[in-house]
MDTraj code that builds the backbone (N, CA, C; nanometers):
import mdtraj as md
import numpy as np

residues = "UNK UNK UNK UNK UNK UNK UNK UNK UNK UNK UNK UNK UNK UNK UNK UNK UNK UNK UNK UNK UNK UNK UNK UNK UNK UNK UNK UNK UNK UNK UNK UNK UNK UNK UNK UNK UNK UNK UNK UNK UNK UNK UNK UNK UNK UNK UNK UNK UNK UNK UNK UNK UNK UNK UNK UNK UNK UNK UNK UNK UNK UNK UNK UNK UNK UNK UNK UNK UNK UNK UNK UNK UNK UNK UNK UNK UNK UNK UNK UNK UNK UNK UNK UNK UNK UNK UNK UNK UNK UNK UNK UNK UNK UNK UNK UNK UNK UNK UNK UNK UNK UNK UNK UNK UNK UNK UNK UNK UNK UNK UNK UNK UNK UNK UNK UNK UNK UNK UNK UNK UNK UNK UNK UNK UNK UNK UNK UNK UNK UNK UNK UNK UNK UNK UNK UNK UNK UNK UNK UNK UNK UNK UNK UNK UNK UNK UNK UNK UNK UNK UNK UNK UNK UNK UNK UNK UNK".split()
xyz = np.array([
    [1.1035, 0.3148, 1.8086],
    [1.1348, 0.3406, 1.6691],
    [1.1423, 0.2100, 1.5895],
    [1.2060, 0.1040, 1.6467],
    [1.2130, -0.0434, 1.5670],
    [1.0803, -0.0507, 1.5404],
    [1.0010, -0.0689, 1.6400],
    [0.8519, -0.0971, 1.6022],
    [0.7882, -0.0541, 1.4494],
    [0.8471, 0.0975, 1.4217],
    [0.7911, 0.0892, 1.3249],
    [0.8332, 0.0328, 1.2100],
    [0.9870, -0.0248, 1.1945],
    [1.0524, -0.1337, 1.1228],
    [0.9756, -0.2616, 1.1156],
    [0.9477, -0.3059, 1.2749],
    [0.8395, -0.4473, 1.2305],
    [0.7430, -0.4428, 1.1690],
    [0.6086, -0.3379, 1.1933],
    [0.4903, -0.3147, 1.0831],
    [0.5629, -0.3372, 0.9888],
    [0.6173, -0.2272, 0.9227],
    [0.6511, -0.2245, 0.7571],
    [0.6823, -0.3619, 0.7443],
    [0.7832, -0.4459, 0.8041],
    [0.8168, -0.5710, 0.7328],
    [0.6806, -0.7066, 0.7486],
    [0.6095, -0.6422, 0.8601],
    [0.4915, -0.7705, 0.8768],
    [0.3983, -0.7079, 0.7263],
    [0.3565, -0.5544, 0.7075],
    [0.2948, -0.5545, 0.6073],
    [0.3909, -0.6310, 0.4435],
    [0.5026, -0.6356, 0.4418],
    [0.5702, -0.6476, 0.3578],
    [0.5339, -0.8359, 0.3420],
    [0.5624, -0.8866, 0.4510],
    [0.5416, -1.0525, 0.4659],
    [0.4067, -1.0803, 0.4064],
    [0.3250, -1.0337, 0.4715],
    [0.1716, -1.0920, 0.4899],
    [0.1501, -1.0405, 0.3187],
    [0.1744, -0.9041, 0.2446],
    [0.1300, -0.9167, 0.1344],
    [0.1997, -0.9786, 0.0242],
    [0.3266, -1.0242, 0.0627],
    [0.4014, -1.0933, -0.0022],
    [0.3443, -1.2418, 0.0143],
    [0.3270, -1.3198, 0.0882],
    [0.2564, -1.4591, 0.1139],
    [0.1517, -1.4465, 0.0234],
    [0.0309, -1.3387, 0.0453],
    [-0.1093, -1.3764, -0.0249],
    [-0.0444, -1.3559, -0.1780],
    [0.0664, -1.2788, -0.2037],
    [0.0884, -1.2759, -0.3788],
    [0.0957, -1.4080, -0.4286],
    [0.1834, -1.4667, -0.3286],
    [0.2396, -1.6029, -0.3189],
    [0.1240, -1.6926, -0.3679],
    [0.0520, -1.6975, -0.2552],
    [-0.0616, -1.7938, -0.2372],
    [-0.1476, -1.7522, -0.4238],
    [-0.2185, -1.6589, -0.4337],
    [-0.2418, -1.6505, -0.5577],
    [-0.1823, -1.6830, -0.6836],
    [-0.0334, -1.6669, -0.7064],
    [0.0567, -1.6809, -0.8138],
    [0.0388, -1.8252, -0.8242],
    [0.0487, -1.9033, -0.7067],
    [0.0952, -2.0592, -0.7279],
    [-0.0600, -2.1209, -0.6796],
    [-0.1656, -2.0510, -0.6576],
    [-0.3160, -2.1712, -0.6448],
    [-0.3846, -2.1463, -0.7529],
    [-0.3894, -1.9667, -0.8068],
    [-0.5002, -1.9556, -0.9314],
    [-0.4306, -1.9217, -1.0288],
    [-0.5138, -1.9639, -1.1752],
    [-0.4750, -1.8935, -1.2928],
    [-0.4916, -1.7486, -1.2851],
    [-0.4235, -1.7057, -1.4395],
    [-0.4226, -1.5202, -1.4415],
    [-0.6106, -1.5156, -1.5031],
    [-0.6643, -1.4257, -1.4476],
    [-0.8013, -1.4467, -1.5018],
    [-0.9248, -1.5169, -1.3996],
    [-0.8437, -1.6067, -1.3441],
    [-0.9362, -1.6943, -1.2478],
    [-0.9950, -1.5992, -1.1290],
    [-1.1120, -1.6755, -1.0849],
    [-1.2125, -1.5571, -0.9857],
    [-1.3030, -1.6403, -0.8908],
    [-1.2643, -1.5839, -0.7474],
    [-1.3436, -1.6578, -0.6702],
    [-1.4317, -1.5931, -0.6093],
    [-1.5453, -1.6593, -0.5807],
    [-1.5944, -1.5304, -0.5346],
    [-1.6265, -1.5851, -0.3450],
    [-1.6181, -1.4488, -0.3495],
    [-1.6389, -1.4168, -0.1674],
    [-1.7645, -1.3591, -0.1042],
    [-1.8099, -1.2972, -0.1850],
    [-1.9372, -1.2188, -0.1653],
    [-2.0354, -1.1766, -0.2733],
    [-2.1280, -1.2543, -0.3223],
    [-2.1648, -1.2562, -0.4689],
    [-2.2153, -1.0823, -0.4997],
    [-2.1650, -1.0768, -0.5874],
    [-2.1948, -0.9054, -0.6797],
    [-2.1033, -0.7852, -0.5871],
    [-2.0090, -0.8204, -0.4932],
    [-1.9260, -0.7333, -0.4468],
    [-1.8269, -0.7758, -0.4481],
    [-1.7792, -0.9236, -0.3631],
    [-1.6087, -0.9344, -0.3494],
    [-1.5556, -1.0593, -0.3825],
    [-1.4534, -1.0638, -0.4556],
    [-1.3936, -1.1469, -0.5574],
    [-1.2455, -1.1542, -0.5488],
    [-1.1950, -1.2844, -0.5010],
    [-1.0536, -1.2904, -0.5694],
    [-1.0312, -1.3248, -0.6961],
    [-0.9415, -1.2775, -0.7699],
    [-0.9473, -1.2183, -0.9292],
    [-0.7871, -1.2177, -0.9197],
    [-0.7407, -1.3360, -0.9943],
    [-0.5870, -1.3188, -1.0405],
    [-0.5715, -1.2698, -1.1148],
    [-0.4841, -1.1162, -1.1024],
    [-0.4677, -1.0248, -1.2242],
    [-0.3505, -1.0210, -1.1790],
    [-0.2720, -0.9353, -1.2970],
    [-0.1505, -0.8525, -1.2955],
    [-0.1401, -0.7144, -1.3913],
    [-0.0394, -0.5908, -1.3228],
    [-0.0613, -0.5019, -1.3650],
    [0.0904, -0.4356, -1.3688],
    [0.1102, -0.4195, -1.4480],
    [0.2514, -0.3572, -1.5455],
    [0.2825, -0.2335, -1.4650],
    [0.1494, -0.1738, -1.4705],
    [0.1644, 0.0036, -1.4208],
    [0.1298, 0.0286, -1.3001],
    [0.0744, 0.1554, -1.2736],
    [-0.0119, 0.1773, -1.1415],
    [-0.0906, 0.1848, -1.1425],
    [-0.1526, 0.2441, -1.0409],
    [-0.3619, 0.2686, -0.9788],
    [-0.3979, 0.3104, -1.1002],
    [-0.5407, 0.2160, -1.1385],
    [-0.5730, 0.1984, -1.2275],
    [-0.5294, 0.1838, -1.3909],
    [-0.3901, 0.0945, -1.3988],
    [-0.3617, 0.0531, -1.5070],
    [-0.2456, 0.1565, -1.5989],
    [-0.2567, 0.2607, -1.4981],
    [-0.1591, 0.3863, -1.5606],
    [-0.0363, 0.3534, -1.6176],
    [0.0625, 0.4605, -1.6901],
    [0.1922, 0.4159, -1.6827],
    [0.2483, 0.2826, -1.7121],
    [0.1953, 0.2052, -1.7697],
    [0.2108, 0.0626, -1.8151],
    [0.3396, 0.0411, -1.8683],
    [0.4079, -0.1007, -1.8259],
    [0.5423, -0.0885, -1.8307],
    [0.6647, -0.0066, -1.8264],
    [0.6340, 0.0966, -1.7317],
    [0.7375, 0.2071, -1.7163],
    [0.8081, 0.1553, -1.6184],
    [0.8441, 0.0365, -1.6061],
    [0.9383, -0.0085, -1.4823],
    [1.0811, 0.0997, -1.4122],
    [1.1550, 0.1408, -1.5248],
    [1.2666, 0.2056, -1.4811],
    [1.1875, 0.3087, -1.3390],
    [1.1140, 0.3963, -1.4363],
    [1.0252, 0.4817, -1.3760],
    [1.0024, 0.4488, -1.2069],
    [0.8981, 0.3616, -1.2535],
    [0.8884, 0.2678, -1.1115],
    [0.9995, 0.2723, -0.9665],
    [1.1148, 0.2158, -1.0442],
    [1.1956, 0.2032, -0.9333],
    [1.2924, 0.2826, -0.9030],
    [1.2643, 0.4219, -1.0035],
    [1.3438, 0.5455, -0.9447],
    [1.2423, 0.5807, -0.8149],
    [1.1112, 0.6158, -0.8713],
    [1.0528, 0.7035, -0.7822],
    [1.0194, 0.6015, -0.6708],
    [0.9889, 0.4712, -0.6357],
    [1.0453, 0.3966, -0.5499],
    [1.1536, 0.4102, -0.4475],
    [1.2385, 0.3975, -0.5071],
    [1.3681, 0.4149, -0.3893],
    [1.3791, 0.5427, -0.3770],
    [1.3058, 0.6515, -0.4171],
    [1.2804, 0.7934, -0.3671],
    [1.1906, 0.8410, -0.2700],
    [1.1018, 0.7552, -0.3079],
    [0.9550, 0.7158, -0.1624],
    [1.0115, 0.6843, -0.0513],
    [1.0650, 0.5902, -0.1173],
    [1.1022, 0.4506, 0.0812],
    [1.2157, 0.5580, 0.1374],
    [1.3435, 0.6138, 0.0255],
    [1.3827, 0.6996, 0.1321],
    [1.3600, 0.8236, 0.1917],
    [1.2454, 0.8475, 0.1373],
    [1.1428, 0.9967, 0.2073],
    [1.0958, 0.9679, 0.3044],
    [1.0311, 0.8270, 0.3022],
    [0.9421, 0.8120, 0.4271],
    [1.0948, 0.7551, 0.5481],
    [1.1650, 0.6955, 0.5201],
    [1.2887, 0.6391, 0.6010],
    [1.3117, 0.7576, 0.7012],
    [1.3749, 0.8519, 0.6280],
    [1.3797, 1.0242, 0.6485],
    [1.2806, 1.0202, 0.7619],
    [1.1409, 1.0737, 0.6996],
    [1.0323, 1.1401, 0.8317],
    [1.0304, 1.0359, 0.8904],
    [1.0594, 0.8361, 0.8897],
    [1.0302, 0.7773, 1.0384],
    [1.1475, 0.8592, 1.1250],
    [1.2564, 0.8594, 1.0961],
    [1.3863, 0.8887, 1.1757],
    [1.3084, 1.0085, 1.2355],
    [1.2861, 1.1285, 1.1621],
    [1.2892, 1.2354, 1.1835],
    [1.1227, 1.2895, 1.2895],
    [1.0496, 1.2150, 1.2637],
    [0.9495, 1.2543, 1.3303],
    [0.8176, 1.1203, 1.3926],
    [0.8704, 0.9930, 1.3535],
    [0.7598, 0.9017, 1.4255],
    [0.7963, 0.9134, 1.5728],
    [0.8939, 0.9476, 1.6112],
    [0.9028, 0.9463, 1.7740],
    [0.8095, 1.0508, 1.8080],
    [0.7604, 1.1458, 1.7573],
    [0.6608, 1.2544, 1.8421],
    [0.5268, 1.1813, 1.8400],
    [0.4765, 1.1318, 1.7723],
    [0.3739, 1.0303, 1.7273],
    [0.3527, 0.8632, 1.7135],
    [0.3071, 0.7939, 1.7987],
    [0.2457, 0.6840, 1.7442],
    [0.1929, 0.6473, 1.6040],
    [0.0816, 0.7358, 1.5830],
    [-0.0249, 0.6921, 1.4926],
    [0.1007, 0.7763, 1.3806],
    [0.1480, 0.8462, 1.3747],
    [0.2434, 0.8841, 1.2876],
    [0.3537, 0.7859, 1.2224],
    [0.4250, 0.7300, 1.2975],
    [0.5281, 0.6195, 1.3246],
    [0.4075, 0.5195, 1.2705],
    [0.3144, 0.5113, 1.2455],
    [0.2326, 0.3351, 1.2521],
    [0.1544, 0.3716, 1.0820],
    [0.1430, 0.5194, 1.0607],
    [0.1384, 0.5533, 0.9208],
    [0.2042, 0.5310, 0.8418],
    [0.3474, 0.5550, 0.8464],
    [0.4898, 0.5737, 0.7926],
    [0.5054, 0.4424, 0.7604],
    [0.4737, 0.3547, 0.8574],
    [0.4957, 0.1784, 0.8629],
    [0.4435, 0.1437, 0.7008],
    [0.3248, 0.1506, 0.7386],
    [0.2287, 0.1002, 0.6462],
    [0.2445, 0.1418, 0.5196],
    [0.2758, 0.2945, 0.5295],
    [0.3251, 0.3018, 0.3653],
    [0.4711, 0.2534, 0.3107],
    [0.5162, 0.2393, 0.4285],
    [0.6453, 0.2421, 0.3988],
    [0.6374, 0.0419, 0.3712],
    [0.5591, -0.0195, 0.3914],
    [0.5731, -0.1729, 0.4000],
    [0.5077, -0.1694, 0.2277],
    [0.4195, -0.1207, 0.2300],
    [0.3551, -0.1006, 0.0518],
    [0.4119, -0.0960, -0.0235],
    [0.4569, 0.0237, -0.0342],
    [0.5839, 0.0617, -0.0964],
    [0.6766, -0.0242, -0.1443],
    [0.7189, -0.0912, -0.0387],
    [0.8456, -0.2375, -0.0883],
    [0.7641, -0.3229, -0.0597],
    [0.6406, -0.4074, -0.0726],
    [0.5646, -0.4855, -0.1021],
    [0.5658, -0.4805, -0.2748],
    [0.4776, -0.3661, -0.3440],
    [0.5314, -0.3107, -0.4999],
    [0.6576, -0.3157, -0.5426],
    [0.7291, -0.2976, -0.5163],
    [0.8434, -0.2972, -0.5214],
    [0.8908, -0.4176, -0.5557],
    [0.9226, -0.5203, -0.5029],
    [0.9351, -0.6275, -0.4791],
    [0.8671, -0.7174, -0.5984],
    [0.7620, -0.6633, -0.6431],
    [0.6572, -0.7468, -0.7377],
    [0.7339, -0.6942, -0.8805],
    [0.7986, -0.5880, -0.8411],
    [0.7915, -0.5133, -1.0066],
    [0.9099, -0.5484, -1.0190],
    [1.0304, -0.5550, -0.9290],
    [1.1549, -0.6254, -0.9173],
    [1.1772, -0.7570, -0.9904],
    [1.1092, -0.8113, -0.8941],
    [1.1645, -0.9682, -0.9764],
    [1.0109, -1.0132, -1.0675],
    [0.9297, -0.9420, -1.0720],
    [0.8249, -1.0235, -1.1653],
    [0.7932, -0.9323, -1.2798],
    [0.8361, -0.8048, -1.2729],
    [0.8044, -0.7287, -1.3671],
    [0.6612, -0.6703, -1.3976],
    [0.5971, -0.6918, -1.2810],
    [0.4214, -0.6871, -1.2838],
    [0.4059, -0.6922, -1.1346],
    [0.2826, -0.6673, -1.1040],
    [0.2665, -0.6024, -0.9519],
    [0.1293, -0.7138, -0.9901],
    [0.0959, -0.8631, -0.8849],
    [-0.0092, -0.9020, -0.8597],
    [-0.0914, -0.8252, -0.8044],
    [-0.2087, -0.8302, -0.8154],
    [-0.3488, -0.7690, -0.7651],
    [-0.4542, -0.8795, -0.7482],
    [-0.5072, -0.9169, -0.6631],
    [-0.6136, -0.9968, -0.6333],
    [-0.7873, -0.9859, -0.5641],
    [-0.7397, -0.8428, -0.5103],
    [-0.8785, -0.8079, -0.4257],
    [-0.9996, -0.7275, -0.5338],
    [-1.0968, -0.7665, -0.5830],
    [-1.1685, -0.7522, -0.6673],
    [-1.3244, -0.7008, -0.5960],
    [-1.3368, -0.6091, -0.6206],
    [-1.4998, -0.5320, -0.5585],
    [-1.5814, -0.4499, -0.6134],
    [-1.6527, -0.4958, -0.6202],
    [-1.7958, -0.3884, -0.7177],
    [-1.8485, -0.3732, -0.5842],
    [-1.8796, -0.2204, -0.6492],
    [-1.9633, -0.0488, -0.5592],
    [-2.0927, -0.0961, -0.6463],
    [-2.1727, -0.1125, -0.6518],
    [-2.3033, -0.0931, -0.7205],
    [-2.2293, -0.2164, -0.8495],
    [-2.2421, -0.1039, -0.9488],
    [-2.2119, -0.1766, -1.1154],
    [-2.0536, -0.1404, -1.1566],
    [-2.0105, -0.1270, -1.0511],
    [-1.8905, -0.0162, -1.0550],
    [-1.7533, -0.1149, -1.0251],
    [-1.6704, -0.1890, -1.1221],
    [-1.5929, -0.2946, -1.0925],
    [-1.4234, -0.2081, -1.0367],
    [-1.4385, -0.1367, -0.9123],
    [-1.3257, -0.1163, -0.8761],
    [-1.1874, -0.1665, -0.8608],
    [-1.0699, -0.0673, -0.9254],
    [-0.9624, -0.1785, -0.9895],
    [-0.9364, -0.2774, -0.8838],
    [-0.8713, -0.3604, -0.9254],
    [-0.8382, -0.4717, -0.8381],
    [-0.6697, -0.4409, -0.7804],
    [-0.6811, -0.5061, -0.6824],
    [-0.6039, -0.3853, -0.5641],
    [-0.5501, -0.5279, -0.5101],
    [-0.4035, -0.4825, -0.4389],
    [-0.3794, -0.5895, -0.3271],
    [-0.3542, -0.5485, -0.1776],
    [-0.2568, -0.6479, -0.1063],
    [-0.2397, -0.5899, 0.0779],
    [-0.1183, -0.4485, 0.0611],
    [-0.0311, -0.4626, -0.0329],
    [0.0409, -0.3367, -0.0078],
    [-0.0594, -0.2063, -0.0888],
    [-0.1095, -0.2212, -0.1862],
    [-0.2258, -0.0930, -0.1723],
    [-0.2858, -0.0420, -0.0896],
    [-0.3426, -0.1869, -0.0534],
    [-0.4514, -0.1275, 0.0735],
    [-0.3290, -0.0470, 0.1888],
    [-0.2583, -0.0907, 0.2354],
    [-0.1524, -0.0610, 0.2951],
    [-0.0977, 0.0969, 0.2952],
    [-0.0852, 0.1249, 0.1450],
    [-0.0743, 0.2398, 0.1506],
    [-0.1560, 0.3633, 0.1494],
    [-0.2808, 0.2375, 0.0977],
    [-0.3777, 0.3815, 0.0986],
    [-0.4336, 0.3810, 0.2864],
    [-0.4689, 0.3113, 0.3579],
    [-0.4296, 0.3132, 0.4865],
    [-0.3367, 0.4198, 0.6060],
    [-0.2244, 0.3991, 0.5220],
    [-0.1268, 0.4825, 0.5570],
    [-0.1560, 0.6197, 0.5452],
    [-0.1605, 0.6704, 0.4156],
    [-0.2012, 0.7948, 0.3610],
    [-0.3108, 0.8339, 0.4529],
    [-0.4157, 0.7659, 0.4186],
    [-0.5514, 0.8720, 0.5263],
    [-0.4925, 0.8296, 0.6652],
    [-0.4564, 0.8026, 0.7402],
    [-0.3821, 0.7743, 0.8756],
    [-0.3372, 0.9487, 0.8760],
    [-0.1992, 0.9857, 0.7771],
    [-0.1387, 1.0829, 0.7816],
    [-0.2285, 1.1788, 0.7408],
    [-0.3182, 1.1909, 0.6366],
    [-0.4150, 1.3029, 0.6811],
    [-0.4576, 1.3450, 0.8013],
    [-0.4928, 1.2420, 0.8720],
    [-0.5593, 1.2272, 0.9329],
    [-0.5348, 1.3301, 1.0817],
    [-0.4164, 1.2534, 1.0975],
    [-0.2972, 1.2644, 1.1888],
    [-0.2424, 1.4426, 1.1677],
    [-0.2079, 1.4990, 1.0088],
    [-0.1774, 1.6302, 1.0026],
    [-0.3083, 1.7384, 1.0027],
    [-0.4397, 1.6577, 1.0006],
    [-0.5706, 1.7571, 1.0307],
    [-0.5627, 1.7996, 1.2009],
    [-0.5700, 1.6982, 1.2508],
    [-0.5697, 1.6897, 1.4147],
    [-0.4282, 1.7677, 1.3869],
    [-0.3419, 1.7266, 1.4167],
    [-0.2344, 1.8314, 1.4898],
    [-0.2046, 1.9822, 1.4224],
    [-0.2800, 2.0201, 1.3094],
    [-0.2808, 2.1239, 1.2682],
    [-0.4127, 2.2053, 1.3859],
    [-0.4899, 2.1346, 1.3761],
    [-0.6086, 2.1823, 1.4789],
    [-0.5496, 2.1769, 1.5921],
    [-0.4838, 2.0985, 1.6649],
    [-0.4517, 2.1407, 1.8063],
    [-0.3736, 2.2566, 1.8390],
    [-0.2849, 2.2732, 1.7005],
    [-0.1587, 2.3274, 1.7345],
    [-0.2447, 2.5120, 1.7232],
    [-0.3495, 2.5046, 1.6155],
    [-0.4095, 2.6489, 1.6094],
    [-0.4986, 2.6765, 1.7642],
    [-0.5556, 2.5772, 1.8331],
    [-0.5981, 2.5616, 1.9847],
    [-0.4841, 2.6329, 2.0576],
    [-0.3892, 2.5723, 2.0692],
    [-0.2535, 2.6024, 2.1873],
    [-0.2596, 2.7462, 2.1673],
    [-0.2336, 2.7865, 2.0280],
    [-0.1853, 2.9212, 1.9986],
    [-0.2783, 3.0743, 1.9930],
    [-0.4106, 3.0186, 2.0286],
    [-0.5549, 3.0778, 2.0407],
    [-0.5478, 3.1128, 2.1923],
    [-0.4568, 2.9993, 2.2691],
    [-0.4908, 2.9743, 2.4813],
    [-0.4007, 3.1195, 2.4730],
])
top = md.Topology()
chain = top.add_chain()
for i, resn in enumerate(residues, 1):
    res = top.add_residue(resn, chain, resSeq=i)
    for name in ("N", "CA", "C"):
        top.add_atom(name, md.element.get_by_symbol(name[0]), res)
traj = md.Trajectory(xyz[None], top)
């Protein structure tokens, strides 16, 4: 069960460092590129959520925040012990979660740095606790497709 305490806090570290590393090497605006016409570090910041939503609704933010982390707190207690990949889902969102958190806390803005064009298509710019959570999320799809399917198997024998 700790285990899944360390993920969450290694995802929490590691995307906290690269905020770091960006805040204090590039300007807001500045862009490096990594992969010409797809991948770009891009110092941005963003008030709201996925894709720019909700802009400065901080209160907002950190109600439904500390309503998340203790939902997911809840199902680790309550159900990562039947599951690995369950317990290692929970992590990850649960490290995101207060990765954001954390940004909107003391900076009032959530850094974003990972910058990628699909074709012509400049997909928002995202950081490690996004990715993190969106990670997490299809994990738990993933995870409730399969055990919904096994469980209709057992009950078919």
């Amino acid at each position: 069960m700790w285990r899944v305490y360390v993920i969450a806090l290694a995802v929490v570290m590691i995307d906290q460092l690269t905020k770091w590393l960006v805040v204090t090497n590039m300007e807001i605006g500045e862009r490096i590129t990594v992969i010409e016409s797809f991948f770009y570090l891009t110092s941005h910041r963003n008030s709201g959520a996925a894709w720019g939503i909700l802009q400065g609704q901080m209160v907002f933010f950190y109600i439904i925040t500390v309503v998340v982390v203790a939902f997911i707190v809840f199902y680790i207690q309550k159900f990562a012990k039947e599951s690995k990949w369950l317990g290692i889902a929970l992590a990850f969102v649960l490290g995101g979660a207060i990765g954001n958190f954390i940004d909107r806390l003391f900076r009032k803005e959530v850094v974003d740095f990972f910058d990628v064009y699909i074709g012509t298509y400049d997909f928002p710019i995202f950081n490690i606790a996004d990715s993190s959570l969106v990670v997490g999320v299809i994990v738990i799809f993933i995870y409730t497709f399969l055990d919904e399917r096994n469980k209709k198997r057992s009950n078919q024998k």
